[in-house]
C-alpha positions in Angstrom: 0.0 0.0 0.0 2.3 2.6 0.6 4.2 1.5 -2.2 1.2 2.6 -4.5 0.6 6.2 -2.3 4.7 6.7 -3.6 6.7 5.3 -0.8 10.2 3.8 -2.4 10.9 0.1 -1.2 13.3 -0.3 1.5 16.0 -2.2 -0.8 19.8 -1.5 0.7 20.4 0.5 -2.4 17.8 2.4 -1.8 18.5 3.3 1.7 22.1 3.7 1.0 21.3 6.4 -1.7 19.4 8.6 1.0 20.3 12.5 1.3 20.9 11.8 4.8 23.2 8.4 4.3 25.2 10.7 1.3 25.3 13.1 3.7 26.8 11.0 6.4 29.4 9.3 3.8 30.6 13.1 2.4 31.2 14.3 6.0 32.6 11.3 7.5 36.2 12.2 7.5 35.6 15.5 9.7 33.0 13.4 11.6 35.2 13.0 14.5 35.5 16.8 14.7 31.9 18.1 14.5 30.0 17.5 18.2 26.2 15.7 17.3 25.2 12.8 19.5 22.5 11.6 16.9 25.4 10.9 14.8 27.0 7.8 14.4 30.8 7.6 15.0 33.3 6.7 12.1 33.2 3.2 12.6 29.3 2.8 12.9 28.9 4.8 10.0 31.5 2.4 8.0 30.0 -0.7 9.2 25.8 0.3 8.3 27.5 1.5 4.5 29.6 -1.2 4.4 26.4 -3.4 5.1 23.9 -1.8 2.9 26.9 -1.8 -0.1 27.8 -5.7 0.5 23.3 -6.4 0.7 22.6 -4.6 -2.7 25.8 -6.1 -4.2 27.1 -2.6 -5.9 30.0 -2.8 -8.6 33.3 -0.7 -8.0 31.6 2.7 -9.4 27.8 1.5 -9.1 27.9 4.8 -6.6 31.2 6.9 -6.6 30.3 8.7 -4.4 30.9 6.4 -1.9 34.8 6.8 -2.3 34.6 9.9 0.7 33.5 7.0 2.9 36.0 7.8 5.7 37.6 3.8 6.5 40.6 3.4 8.8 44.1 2.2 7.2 46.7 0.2 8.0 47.7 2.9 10.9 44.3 3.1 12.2 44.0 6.6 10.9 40.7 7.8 8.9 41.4 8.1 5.0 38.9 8.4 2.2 38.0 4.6 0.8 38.9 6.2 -2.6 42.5 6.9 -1.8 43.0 3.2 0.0 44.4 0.4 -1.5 43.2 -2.9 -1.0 45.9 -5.2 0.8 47.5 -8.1 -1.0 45.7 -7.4 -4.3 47.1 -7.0 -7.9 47.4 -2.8 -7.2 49.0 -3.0 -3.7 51.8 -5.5 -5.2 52.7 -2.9 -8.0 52.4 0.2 -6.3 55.6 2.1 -5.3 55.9 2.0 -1.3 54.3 4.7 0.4 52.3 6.6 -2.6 49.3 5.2 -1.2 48.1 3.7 2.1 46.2 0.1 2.8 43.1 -0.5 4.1 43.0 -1.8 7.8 44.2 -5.3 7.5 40.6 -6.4 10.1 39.0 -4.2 8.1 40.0 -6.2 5.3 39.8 -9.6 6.4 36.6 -8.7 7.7 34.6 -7.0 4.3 36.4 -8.4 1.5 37.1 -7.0 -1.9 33.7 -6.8 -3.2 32.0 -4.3 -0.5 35.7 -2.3 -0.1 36.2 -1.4 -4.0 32.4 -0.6 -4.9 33.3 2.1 -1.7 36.2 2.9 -4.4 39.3 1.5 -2.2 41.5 0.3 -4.7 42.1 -3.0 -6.3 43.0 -2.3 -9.3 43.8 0.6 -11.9 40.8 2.5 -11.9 39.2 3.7 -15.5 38.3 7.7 -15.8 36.2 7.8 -18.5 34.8 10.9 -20.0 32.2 12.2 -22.7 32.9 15.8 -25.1 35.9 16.9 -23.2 36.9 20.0 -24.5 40.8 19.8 -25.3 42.2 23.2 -23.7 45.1 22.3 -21.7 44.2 25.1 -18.7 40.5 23.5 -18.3 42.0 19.8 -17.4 42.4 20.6 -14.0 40.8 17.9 -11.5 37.3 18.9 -10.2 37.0 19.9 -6.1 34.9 17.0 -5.1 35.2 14.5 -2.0 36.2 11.8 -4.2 37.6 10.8 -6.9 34.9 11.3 -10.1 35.0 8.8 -12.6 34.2 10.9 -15.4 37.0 13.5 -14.4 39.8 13.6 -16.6 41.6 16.1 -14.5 43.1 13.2 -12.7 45.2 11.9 -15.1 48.8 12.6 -14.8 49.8 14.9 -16.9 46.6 15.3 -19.1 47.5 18.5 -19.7 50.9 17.8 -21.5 48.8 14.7 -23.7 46.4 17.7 -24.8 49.4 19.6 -25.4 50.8 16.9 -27.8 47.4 16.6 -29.2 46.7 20.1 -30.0 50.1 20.2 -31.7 49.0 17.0 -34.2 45.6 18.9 -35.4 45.0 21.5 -37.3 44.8 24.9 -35.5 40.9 25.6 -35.2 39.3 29.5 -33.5 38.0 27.2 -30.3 39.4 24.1 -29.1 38.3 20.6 -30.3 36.5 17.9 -28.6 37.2 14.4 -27.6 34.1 12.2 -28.1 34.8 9.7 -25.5 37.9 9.8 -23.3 38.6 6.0 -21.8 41.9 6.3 -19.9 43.9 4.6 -17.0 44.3 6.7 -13.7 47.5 6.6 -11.0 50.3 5.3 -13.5 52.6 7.7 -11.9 52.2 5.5 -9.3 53.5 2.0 -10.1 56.7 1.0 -8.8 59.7 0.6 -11.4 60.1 -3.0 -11.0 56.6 -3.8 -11.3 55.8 -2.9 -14.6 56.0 -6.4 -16.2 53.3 -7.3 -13.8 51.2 -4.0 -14.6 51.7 -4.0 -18.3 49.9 -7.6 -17.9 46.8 -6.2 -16.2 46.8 -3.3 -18.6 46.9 -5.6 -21.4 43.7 -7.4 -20.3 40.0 -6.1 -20.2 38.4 -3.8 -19.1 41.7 -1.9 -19.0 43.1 -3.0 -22.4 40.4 -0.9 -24.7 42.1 2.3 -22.7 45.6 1.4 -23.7 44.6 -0.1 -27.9 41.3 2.5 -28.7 42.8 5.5 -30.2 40.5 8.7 -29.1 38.3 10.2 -31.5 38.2 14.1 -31.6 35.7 16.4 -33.2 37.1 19.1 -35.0 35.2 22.7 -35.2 34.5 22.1 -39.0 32.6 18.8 -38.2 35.3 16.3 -39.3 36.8 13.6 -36.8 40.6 12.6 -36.3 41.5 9.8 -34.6 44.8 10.3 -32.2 46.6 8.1 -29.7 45.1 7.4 -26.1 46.1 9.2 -23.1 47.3 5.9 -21.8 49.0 4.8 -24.5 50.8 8.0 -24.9 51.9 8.1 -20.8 53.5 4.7 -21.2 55.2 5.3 -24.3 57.1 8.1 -22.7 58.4 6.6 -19.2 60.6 3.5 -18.5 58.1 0.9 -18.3 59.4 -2.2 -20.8 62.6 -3.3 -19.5 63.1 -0.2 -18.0 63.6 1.5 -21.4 60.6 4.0 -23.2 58.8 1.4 -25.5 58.6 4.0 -28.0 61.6 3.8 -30.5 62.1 0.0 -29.5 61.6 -3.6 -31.4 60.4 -6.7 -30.0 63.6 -8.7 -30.3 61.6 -11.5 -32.0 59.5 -9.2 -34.3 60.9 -8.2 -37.9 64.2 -8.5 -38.8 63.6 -6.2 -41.4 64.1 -4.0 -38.4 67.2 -5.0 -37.0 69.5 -2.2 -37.1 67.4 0.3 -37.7 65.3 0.5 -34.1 67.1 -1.1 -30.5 65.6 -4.3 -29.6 63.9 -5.2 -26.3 63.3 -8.4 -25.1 59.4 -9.0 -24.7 59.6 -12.3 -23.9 56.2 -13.4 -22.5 54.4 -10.2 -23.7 53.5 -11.2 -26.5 50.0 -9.1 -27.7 51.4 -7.4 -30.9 48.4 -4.9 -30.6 49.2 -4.0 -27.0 53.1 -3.1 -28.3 52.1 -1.6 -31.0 50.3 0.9 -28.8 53.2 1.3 -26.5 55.3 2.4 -29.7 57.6 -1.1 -30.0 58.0 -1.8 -33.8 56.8 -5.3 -34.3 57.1 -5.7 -38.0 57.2 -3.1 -41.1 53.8 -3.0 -42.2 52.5 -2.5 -38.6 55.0 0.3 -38.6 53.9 2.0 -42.4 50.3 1.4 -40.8 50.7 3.8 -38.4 50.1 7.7 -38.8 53.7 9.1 -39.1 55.1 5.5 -39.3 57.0 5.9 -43.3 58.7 9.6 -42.0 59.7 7.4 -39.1 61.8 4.8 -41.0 62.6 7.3 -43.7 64.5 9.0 -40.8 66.1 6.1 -39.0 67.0 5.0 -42.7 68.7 8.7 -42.7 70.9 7.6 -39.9 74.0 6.3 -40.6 74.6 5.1 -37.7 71.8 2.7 -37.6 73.7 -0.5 -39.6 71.0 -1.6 -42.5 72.4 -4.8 -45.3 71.4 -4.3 -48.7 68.9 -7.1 -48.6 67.3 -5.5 -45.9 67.3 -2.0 -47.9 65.9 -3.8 -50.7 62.8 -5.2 -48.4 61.9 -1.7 -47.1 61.7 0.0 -50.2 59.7 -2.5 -52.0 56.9 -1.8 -48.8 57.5 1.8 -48.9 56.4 2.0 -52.6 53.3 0.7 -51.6 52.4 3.5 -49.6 50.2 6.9 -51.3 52.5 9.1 -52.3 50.3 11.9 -50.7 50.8 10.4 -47.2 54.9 10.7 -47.3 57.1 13.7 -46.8 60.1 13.8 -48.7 63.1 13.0 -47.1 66.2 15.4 -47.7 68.6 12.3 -47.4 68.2 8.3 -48.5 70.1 5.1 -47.8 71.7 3.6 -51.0 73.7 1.2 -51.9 77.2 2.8 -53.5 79.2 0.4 -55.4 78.4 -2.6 -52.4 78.3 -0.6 -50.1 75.3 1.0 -48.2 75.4 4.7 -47.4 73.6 7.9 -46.5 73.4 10.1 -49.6 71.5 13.2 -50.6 67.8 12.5 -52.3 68.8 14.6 -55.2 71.3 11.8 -56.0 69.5 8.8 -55.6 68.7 6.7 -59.0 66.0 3.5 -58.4 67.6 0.3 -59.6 65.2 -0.7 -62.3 67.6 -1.9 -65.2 70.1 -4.8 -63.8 72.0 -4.9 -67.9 72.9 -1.2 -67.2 74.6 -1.9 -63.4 78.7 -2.6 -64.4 77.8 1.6 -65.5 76.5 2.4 -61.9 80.2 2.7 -60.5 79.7 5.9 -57.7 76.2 6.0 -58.4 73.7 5.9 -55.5 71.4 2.8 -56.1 67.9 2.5 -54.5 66.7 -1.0 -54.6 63.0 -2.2 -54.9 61.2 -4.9 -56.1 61.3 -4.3 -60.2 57.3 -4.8 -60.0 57.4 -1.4 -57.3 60.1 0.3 -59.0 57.9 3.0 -60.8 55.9 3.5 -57.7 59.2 3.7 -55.6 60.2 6.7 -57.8 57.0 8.6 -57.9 57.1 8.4 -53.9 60.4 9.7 -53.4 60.6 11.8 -56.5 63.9 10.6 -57.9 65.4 9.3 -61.5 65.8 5.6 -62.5 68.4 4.1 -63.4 66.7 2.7 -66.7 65.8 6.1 -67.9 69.4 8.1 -66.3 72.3 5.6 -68.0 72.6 5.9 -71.7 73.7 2.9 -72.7 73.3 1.9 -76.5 74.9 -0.3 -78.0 77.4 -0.4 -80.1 78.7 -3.8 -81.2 76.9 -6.4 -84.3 75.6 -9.1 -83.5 73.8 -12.0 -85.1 70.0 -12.5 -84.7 68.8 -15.5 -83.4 65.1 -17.1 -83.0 64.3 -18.5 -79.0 64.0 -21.9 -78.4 60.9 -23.2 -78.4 61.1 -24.7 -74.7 62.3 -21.2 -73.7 59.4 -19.8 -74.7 57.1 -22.2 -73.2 58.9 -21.4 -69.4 59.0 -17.7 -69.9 55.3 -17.4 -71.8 53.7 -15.1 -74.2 55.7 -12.2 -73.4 58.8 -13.8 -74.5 60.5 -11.9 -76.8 60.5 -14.1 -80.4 64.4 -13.3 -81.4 67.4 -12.2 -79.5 70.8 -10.7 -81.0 73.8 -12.6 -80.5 77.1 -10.6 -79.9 81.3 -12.0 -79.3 81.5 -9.1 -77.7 78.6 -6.8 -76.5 79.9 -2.8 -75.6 77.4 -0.9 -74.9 77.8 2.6 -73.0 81.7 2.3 -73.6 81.8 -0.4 -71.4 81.6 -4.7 -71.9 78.0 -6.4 -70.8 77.1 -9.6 -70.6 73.4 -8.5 -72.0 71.5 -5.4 -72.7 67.7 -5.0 -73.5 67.6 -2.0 -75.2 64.5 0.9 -75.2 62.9 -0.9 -78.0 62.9 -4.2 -76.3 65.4 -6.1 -78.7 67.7 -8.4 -76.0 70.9 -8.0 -77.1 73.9 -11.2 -75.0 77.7 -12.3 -75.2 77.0 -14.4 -72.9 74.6 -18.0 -72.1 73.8 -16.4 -69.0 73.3 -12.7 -70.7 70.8 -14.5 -73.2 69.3 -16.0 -70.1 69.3 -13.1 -68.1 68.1 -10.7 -70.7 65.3 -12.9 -72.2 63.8 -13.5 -68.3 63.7 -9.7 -67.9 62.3 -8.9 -71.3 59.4 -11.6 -70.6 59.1 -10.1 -66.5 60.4 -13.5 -65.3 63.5 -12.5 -63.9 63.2 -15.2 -61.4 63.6 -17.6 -63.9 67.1 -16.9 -65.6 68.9 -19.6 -64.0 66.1 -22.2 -65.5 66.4 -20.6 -68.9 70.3 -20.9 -68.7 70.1 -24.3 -68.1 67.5 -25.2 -71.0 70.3 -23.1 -73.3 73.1 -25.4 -72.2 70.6 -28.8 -72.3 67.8 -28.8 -74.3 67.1 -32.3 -72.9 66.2 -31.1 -70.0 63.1 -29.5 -70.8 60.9 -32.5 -69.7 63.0 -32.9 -66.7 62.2 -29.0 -65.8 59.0 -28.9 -66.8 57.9 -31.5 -63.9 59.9 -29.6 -61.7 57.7 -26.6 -62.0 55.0 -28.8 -60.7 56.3 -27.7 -57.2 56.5 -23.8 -57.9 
């Protein structure tokens, strides 16, 4: 009956919720000081909340406000539940001595981890999350509450400096832009040094893990998004916490070797969520790396280094995936790594020529090479705006030769695109110099050589791979069947 004239049920929740029990909780630390009979002392007061939380079975942040609840800690003196840390669980074994104290060890024993952390002692990291924050640096200032707000970004070490960084990535708009959703982990500052392994684990796991991988969306004054790093991404990247190095800059020492060389490696053993490194900045493999916003200036540069030790293969293998990249996303770099006469070195862009024509290389002597697959060689040059080698060397030739049809069995192996005659030469010059083979611009394959004739006819038909096969069909015709069933396996 009273239920129906308006009266709310007497759940716990709904008692605990009460003006006068939120009163109670938001004055409990001064409660010792403040002379009123009626009230209950400290300890009552803890004991009825703790009751009424544990009986409606709240959630850590079903009712923040319930971190002013005064509780005693491990000195017996009264402390906010929300700046207590629960004893012996994952936070109190990874927090650096002294930043914050325990919960009562009675206290403890007696109430357990559920009823404690929905009263916002600590278990745990704790999550801020936050909706439309407006990113001006002098605004992210924590709020003047009795406890610690979930939704308050101001508690985040150093926000301000992340907004800082952020501000600087976007384009400069008349009134500050707006983050969508902020998700982001609170008190990193306060993990001990030797802990991390054990706190980069519970970051790496839900619910925790979205904060650390989910990049934040921001809403620019114009009405178009960008997506930029998380806060907690960006705060780990930046402090000691993977083998007591920044992660940022680093490899997984088992990830790419097309990396070796180029970025320090770190030893990650037993950490082994690619996406969770990635988001601390450790460069797990190329493409992961070219994937990322800023990621091709980034090996451009390292590339730029000389001393940063790179092989020729190795070269070879990162400009073949650069070329893949739009040319639109890439700045151009003021210096390259080439390969001079063997050797690889750090030369000016203006003298770079891609390796697209291997008849022309005995007339490369001092010349800076770029090499790239021969399939991404055009798109190699377009990105970095330089010459080709096919197109730079004038090379014609000028020795006779005799004209001679292609084997049949060639032409099967290299297909349709084989070229139907080559020109035979006792000595090819071409360029003032001696080749083994040159294809010249109008695609006739000129060879003083089995292996030039080889070599040329393979590139002419864009099977370069298979040169050596051709050579050996040139020397023995009978092996053609013999060949042929090898190619079975390709």
């Amino acid at each position: 009956l009273l239920e129906k004239l308006g009266a709310l049920p007497a759940t716990p929740r709904a008692v605990l919720t009460t003006p006068q029990v939120r009163s109670a909780v938001a004055g409990s630390l001064d409660a010792g000081e403040i002379w009123d009979e009626d009230a209950l002392d400290a300890d009552e007061l803890a004991e009825t909340v703790l009751t009424l939380v544990r009986d409606a079975e709240l959630a850590p942040g079903d009712e923040p406000w319930l971190g002013a609840l005064a509780l005693p800690d491990e000195e017996g003196e009264p402390a906010p539940a929300g700046e207590l840390v629960l004893p012996g669980s994952p936070f109190a074994q990874i927090m650096r001595e002294g930043e914050l104290a325990l919960v009562d060890q009675e206290v403890a024993d007696r109430w357990g981890e559920g009823p404690l952390t929905a009263c916002g002692v600590l278990a745990t990291f704790a999550l801020v999350r936050a909706t439309d924050v407006v990113l001006d640096p002098d605004e992210l200032e924590p709020r003047d509450s009795d406890f610690a707000e979930p939704d308050d970004a101001g508690l985040l070490d150093a926000v301000d400096v992340w907004c800082e960084d952020l501000l600087d990535q976007l384009p400069e708009t008349p009134v500050p832009p707006v983050a969508t959703e902020i998700v982001a982990v609170r008190d990193l500052d306060l993990v001990d040094d030797d802990a991390w392994p054990q706190a980069l684990a519970m970051l790496a796991r839900p619910p925790l893990r979205d904060a650390l991988t989910q990049p934040v969306r921001v809403l620019l004054p114009d009405g178009t998004t960008q997506s930029v790093r998380a806060y907690t991404a960006w705060w780990l990247r930046d402090h000691p916490v993977l083998d007591g190095r920044r992660p940022a800059g680093l490899r997984s020492a088992g990830g790419d070797p097309l990396l070796a060389g180029l970025y320090d490696a770190v030893d990650a053993t037993g950490f082994d969520d690619v996406q969770v490194l990635r988001a601390l900045g450790v460069r797990t493999s190329v493409a992961a790396l070219l994937d990322e916003p800023g990621g091709a200036a980034e090996l451009l540069g390292r590339l730029a280094d000389e001393d940063r030790p790179v092989t020729p293969v190795q070269l070879h293998a990162l400009y073949t995936a650069l070329a893949e990249l739009d040319p639109d996303q890439v700045t151009l770099p003021d210096e390259l790594r080439a390969v001079v006469d063997g050797e690889v070195v750090v030369v000016d862009a203006a003298d770079a020529v891609i390796a697209d024509a291997p008849d022309v290389l005995p007339l490369t002597a001092g010349l800076p090479l770029l090499p790239v697959a021969p399939s991404r060689a055009a798109e190699l040059a377009d990105l970095l705006q330089v010459r080709r080698l096919g197109e730079t060397v004038e090379a014609g030739v000028t020795s006779d030769g005799e004209e001679h049809r292609v084997p049949e069995p060639v032409r099967v192996l290299l297909g349709p695109a084989t070229p139907d005659t080559y020109v035979e030469h006792s000595e090819l010059r071409a360029g003032g110099v001696e080749l083994d083979w040159r294809r010249t611009p109008d695609g006739v394959v000129h060879a003083a050589t089995l292996e030039g004739v080889a070599a040329g006819l393979a590139w002419a038909a864009g099977q370069w791979p298979r040169r050596f096969e051709v050579a050996a069909l040139l020397e023995d015709p009978s092996r053609t069947e013999e060949l042929a069933r090898d190619r079975w396996f390709d």
